[in-house]
N, CA, C and O atoms as a DFTB+ gen file, in Angstrom:
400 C
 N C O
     1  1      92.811     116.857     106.456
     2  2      94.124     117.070     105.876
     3  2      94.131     118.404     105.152
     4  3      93.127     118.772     104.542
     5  1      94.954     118.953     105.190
     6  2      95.051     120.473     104.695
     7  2      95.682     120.264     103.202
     8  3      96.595     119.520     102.843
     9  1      95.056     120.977     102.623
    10  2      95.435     120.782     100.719
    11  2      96.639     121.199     100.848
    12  3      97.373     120.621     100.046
    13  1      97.193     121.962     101.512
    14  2      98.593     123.267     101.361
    15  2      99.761     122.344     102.055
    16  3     100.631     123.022     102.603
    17  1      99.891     121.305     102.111
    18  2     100.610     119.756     103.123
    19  2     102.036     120.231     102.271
    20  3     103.108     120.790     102.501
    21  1     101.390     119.699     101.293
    22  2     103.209     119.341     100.381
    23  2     102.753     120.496      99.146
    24  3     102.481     120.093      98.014
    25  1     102.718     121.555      99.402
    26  2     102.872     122.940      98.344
    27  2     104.441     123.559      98.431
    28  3     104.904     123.480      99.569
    29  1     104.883     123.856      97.937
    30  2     105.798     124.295      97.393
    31  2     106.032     125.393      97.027
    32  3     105.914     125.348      95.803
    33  1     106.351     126.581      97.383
    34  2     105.918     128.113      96.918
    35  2     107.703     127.945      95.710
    36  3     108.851     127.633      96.029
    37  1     107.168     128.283      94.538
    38  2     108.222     128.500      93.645
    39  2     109.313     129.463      93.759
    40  3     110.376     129.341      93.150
    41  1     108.990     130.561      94.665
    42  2     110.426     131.523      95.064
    43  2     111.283     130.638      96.004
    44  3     112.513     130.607      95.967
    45  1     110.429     129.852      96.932
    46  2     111.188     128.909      98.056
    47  2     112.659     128.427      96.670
    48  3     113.825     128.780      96.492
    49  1     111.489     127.270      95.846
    50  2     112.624     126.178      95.151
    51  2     113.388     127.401      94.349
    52  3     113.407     126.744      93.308
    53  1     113.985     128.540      93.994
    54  2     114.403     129.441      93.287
    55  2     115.834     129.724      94.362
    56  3     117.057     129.690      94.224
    57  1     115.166     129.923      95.125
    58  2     116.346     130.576      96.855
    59  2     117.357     128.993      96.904
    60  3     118.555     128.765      96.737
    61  1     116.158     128.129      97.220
    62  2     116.743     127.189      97.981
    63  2     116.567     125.463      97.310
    64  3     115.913     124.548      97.810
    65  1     117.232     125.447      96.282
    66  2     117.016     123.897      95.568
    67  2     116.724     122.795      96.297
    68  3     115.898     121.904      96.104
    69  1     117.509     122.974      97.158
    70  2     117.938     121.569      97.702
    71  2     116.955     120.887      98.655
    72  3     116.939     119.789      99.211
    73  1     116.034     122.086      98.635
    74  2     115.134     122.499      99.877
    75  2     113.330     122.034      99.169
    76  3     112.173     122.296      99.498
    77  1     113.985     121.255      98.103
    78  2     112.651     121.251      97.013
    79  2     111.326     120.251      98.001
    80  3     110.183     120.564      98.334
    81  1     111.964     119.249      98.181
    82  2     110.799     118.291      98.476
    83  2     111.053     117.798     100.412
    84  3     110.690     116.737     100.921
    85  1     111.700     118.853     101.054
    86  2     111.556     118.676     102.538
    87  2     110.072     118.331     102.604
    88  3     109.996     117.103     102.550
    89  1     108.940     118.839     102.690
    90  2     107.812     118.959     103.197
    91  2     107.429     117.240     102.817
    92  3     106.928     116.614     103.750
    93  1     107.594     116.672     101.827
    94  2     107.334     115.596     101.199
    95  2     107.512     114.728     101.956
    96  3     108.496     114.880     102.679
    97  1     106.429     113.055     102.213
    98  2     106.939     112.515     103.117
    99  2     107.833     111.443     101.861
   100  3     107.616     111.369     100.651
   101  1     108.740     110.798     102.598
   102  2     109.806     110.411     101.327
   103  2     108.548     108.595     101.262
   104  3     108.015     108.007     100.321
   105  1     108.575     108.370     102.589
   106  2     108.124     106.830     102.629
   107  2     106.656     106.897     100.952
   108  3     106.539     105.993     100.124
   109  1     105.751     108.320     100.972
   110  2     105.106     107.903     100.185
   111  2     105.586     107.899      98.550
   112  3     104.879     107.312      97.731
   113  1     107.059     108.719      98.054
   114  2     107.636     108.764      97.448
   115  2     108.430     107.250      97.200
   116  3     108.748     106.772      96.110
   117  1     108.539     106.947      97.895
   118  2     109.125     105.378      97.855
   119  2     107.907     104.514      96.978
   120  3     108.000     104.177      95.797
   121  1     106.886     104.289      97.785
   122  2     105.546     103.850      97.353
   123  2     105.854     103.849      95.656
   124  3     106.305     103.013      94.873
   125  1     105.309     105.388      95.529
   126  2     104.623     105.768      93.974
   127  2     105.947     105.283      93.296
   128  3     105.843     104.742      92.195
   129  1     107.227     105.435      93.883
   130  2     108.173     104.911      92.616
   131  2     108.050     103.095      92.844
   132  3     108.168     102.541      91.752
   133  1     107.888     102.310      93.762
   134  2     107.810     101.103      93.491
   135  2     106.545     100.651      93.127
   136  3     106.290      99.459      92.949
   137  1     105.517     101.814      92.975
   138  2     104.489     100.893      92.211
   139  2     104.575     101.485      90.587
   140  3     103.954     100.843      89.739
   141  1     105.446     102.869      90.105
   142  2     105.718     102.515      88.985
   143  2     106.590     101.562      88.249
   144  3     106.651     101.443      87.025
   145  1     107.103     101.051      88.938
   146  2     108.450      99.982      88.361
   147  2     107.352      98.950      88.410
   148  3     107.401      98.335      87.345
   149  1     106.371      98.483      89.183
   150  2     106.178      97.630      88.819
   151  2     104.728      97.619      88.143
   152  3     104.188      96.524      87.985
   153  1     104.054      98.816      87.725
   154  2     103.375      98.955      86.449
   155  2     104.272      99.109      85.133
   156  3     103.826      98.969      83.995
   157  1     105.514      99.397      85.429
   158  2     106.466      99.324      83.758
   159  2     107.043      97.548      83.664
   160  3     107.203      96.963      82.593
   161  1     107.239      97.042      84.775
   162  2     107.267      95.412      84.700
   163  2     106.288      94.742      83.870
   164  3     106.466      94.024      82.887
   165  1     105.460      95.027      84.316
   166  2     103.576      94.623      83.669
   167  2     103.633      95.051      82.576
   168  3     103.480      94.274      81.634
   169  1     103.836      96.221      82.385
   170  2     103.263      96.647      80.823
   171  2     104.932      96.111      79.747
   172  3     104.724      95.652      78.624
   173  1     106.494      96.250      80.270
   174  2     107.122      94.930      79.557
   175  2     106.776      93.727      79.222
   176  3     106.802      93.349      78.051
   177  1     106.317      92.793      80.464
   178  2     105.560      91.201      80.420
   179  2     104.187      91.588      79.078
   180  3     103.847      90.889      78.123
   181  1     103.850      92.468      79.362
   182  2     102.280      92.305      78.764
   183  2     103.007      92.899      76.680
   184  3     102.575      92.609      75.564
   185  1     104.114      93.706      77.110
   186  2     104.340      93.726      75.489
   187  2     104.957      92.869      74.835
   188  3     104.778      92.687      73.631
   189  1     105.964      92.075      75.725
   190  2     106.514      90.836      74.937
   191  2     105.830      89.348      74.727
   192  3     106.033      88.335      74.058
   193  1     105.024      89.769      75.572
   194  2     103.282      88.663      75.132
   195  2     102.360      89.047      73.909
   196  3     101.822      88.304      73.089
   197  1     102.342      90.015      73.989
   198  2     101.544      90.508      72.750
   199  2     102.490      90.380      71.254
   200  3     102.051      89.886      70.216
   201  1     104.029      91.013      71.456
   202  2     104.918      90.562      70.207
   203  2     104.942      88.987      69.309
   204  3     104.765      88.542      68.175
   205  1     105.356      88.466      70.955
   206  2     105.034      86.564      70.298
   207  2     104.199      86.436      69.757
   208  3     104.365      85.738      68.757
   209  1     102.435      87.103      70.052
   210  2     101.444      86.429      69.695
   211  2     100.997      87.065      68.839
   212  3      99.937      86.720      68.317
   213  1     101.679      88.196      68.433
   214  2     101.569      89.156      66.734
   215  2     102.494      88.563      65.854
   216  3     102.430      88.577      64.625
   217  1     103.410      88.011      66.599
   218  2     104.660      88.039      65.599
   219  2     104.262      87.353      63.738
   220  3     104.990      87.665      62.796
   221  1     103.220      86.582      63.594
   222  2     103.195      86.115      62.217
   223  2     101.704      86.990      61.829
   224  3     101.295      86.786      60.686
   225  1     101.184      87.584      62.371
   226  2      99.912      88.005      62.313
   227  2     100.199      89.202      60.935
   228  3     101.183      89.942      60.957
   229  1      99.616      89.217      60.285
   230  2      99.193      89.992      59.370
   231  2      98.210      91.458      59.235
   232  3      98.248      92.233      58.280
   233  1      97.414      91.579      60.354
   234  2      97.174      92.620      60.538
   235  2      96.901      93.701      60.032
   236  3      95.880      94.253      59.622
   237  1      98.510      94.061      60.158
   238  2      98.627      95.589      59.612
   239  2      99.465      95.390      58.135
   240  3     100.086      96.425      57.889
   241  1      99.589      94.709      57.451
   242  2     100.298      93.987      56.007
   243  2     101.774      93.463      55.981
   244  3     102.522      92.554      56.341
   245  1     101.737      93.970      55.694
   246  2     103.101      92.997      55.433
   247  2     104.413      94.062      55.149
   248  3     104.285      95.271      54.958
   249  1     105.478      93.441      55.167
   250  2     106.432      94.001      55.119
   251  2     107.340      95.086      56.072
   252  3     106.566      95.305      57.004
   253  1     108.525      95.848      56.317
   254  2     108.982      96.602      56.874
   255  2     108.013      97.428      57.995
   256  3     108.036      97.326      59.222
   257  1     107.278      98.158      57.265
   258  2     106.028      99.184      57.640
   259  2     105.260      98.220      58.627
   260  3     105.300      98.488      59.828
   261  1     104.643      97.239      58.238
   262  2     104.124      96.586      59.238
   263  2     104.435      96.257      60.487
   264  3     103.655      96.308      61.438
   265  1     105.986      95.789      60.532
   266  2     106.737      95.704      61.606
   267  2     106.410      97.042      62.406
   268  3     106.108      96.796      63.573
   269  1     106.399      97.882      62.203
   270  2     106.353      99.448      62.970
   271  2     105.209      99.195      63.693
   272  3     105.058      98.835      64.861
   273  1     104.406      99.448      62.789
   274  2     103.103      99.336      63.100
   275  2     102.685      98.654      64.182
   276  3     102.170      99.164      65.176
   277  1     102.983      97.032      63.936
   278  2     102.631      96.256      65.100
   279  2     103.634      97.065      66.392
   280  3     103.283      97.726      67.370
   281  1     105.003      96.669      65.882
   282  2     105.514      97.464      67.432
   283  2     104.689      98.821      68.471
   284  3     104.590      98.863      69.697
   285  1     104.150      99.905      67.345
   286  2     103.660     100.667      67.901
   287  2     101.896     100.395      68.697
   288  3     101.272     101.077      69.509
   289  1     101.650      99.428      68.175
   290  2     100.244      98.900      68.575
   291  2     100.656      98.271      70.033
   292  3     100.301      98.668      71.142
   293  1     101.708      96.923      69.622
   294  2     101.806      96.359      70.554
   295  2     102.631      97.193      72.386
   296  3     102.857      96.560      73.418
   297  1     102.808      98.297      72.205
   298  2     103.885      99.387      72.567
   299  2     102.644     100.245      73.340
   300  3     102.803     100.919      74.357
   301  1     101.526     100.077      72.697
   302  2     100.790     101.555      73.522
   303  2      99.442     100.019      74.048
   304  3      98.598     100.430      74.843
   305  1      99.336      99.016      73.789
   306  2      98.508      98.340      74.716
   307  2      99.204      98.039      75.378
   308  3      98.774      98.771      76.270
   309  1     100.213      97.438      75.945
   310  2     100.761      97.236      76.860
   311  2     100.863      98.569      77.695
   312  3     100.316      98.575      78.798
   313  1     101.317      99.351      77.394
   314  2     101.083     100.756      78.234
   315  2      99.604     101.287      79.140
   316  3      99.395     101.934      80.166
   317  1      98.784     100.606      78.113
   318  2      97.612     101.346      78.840
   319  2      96.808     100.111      79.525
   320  3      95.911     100.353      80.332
   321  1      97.165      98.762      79.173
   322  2      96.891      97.787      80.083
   323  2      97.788      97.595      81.354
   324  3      97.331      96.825      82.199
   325  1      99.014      98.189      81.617
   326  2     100.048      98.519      82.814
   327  2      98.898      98.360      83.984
   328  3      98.115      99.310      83.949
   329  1      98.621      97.457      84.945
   330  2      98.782      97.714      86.171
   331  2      96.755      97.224      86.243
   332  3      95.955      97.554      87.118
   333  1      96.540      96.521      85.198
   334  2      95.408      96.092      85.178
   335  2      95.438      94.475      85.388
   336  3      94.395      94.021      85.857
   337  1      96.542      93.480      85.096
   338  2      96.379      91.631      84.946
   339  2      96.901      91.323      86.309
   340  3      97.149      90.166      86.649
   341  1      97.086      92.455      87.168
   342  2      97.156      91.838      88.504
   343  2      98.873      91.343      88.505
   344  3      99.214      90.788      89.550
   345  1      99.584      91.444      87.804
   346  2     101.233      91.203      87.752
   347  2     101.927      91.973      88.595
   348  3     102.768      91.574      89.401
   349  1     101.426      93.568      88.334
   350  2     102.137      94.411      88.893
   351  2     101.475      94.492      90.627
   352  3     102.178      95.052      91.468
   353  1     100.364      94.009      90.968
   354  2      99.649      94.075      92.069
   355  2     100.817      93.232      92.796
   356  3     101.674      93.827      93.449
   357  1     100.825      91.952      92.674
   358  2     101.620      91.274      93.006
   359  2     103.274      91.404      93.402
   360  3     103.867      91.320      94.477
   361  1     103.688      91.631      92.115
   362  2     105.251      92.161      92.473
   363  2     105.422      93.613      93.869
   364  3     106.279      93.882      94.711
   365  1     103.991      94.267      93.430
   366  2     104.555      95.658      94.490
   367  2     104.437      94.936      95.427
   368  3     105.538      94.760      95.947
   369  1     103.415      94.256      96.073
   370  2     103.131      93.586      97.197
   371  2     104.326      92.517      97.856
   372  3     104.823      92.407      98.977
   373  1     104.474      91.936      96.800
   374  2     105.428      91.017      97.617
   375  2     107.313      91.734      97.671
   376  3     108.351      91.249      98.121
   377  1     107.007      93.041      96.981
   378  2     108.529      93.934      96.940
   379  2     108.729      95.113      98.397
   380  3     109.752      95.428      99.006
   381  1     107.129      95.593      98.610
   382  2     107.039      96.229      99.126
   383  2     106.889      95.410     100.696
   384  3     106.930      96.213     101.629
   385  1     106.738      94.078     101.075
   386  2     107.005      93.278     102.049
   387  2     108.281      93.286     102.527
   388  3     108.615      93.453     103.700
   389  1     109.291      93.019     101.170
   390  2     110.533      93.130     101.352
   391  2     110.857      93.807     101.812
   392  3     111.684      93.420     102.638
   393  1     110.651      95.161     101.810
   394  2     111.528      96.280     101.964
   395  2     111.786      96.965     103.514
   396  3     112.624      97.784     103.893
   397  1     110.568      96.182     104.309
   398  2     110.560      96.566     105.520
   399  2     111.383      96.014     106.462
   400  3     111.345      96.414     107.626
């Protein structure tokens, strides 16, 4: 496979906008966007699991501030667990069946 496949010379997209992602095959563009929707599915499911099961937890102390806190905890594990409990494996798979 030649590295130079889907390059893009920047005077091209300057001349010709519209002309940005011809070279691109779209089917694998399809792909990467339905397997991000369904790593942002996963990492939703996985943050409103983690909220319930913080929700009385003490943690980070108490009060207003705490609330943040947990949100932001519970906000970046879910993010970086995205596409690891096998949820999102699933949904692409059985979405990406669909689609054909």
């Amino acid at each position: 496979m030649d590295i130079n496949t889907n390059y893009v010379d920047i005077n091209t997209i300057k001349k010709n906008p519209s002309d940005n992602y011809k070279n691109l095959d779209s089917s694998k563009l399809e792909d990467d966007g339905l397997r991000k929707v369904s790593n942002d599915f996963e990492a939703f499911f996985m943050k409103q699991l983690l909220d319930i099961s913080l929700k009385d937890s003490t943690f980070a102390g108490e009060g207003s501030g705490s609330d943040i806190i947990k949100g932001m905890y519970t906000d970046t594990i879910s993010r970086q667990s995205a596409g690891t409990l096998g949820i999102s494996d699933m949904l692409y798979n059985f979405l990406s069946e669909r689609k054909k």
